[in-house]
C-alpha positions in Angstrom: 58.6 19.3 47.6 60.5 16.1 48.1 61.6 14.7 51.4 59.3 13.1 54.1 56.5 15.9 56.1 57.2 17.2 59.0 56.2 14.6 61.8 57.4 11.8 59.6 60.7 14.0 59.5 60.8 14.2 62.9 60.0 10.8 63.4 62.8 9.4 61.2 65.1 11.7 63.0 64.4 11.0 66.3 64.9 7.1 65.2 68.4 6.9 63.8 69.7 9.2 66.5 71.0 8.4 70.2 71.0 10.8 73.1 69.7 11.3 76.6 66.1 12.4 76.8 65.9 14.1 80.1 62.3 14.6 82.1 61.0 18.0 81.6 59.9 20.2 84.5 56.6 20.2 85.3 54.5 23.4 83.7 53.6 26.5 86.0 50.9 28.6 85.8 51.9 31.9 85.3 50.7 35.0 87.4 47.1 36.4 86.0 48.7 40.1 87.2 52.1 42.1 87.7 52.9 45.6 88.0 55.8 45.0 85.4 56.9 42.3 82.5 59.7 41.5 85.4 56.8 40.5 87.8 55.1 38.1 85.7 58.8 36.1 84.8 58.8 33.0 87.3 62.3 32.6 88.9 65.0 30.3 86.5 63.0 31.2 83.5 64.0 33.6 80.4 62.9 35.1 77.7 63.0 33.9 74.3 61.2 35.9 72.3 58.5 39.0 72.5 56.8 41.7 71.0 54.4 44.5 72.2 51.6 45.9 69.7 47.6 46.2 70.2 45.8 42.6 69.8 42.6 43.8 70.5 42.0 46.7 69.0 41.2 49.0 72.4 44.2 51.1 72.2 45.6 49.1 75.4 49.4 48.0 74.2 49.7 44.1 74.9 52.8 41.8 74.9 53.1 38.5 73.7 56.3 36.5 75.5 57.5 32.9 74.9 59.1 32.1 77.9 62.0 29.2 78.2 63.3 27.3 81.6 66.7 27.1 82.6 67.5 24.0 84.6 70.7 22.9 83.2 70.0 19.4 84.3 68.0 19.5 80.8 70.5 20.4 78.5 72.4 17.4 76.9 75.6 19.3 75.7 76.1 16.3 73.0 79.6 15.9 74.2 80.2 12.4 71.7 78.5 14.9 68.8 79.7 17.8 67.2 76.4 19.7 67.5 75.4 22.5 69.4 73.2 21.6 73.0 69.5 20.3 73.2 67.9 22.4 75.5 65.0 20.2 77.1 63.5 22.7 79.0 59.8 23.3 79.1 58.6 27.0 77.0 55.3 28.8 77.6 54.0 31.2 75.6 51.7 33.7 77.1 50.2 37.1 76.3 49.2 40.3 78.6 47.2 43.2 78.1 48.1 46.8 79.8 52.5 46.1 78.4 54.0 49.9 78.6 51.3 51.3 80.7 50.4 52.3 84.0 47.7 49.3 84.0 50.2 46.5 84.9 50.3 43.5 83.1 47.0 41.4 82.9 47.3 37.5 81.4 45.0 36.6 78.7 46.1 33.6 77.9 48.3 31.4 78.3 49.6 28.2 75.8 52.5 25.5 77.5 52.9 23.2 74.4 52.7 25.1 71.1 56.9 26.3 70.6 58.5 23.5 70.2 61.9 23.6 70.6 65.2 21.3 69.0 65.1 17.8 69.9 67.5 16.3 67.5 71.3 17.1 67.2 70.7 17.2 63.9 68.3 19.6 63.4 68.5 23.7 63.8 66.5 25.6 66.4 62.8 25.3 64.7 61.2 28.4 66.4 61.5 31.7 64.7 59.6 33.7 67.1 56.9 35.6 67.5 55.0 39.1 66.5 52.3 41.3 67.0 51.7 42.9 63.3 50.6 46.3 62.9 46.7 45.0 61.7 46.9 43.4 65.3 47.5 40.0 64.2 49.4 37.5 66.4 51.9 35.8 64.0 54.4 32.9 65.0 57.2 31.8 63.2 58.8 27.7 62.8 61.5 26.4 60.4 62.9 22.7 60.1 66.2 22.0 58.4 68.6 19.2 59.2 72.0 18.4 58.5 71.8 14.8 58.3 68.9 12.4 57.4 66.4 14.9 55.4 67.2 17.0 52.0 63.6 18.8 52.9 63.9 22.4 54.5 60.4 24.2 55.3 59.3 27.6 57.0 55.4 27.8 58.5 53.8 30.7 58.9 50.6 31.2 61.5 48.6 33.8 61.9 46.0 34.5 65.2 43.6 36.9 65.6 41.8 38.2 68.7 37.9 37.5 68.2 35.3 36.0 70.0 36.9 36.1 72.6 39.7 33.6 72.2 42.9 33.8 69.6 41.3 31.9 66.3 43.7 30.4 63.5 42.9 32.8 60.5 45.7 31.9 58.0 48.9 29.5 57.8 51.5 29.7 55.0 54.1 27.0 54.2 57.2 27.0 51.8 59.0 23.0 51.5 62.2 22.3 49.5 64.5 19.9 48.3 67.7 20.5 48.5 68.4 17.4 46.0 65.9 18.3 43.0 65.2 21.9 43.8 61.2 21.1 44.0 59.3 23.8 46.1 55.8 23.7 47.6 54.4 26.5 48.7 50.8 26.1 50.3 49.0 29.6 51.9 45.4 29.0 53.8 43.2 31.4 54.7 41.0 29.8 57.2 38.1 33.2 57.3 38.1 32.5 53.4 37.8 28.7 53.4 39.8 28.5 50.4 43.8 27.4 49.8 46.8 28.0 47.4 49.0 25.4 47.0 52.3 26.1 44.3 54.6 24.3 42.7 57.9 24.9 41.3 61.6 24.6 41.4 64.0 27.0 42.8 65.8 27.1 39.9 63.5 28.3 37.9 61.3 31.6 38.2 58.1 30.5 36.9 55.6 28.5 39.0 54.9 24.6 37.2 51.3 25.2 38.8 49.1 26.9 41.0 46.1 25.1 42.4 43.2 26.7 44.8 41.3 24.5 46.9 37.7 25.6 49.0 37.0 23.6 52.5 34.6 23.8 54.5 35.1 24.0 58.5 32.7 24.3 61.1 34.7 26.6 63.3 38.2 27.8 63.6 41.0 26.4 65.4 42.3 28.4 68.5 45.7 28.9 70.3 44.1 26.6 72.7 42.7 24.1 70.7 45.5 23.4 68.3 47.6 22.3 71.8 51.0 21.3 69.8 51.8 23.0 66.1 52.3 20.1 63.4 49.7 17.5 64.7 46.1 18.4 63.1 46.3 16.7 60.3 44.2 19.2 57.4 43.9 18.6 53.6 46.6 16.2 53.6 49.2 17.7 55.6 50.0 18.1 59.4 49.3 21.3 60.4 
């Protein structure tokens, strides 16, 4: 669709507004073991957003938990913008094994950079959340829309699975607008594949303008891990 990608978004964003930009607190490494979800929670630090499902296909429930801080010395409350607070604070993302069971709660991993949160008065909260489907899949949830500087809206889509021993990247889907022409992208990759759909349309109409599939070749997936931040691998032409 129309509008400038994400980063470049985020970069023109960032650029035309003015506000305090505050230190964040420096990551913590979260317990490898607690008897309860409460145990494994560091002091001054909520939750944002879970969900509880089998990831690795032993029966053993897990949970997946994106965890937020909540230093108030990093919230810039925009007092000379009418815009809701930019909440600074650091989120981690982690996942345990044993949720709902007897077992305690045992840390598989653990990710510190990959939810981004709002940095931009401008823009809405871009993390959707998180869930563990019922085929055991991990899926994660991002939107960006702004009220000033970009007509593009977008929603991303990606999907984990539990193999080899690490959480690979198995699929990501993406749907861009315009607000100002209507023009709608809609890309879906399916990294096990090696193949991608990219659409094209309008929003005002119901038929596609085209549909285009596209094989790549990779020499391994991309991990939780590995990715580090969402938006920044840059793959067939788009930041990923």
């Amino acid at each position: 669709g129309g509008g400038l990608p994400v980063r470049g978004r985020l970069t023109f964003i960032l650029a035309m507004c003015s506000f305090p930009c505050f230190g964040q607190t420096e990551m913590i490494e979260l317990d490898d073991y607690g008897n309860s979800l409460e145990d494994v929670i560091p002091k001054g630090w909520k939750i944002v957003s879970q969900s509880f499902g089998d990831l690795t296909a032993d029966g053993i429930e897990d949970v997946v938990i994106v965890i937020q801080g909540t230093d108030s010395t990093k919230i810039d409350f925009n007092e000379d913008i009418e815009a809701d607070p930019i909440d600074l604070n650091p989120r981690i993302l982690a996942i345990f094994s044993g949720g709902g069971t007897s077992r305690g709660f045992t840390k598989k991993m653990q990710a510190n950079e990959f939810i981004i949160g709002r940095d931009s008065p401008t823009m809405d909260e871009p993390f959707d959340g998180v869930e563990i489907t019922k085929n055991g899949t991990l899926k994660i949830d991002f939107h960006f829309w702004y009220s000033f500087g970009s007509w593009s809206t977008s929603n991303h889509t990606y999907l984990f699975r539990y193999q080899h021993h690490q959480f690979e990247l198995i699929g990501y889907d993406s749907y861009e607008s315009d607000r100002g022409n209507g023009e709608t992208t809609d890309r879906s990759i399916n990294f096990s594949t090696r193949k991608m759909k990219i659409t094209k349309g309008n929003s005002s109409e119901d038929e596609p303008h085209s549909v285009e599939w596209k094989e790549f070749e990779l020499d391994e997936l991309k991990t939780l891990e590995s990715l580090g931040k969402p938006f920044e691998w840059e793959f067939m032409g788009i930041s990923l």
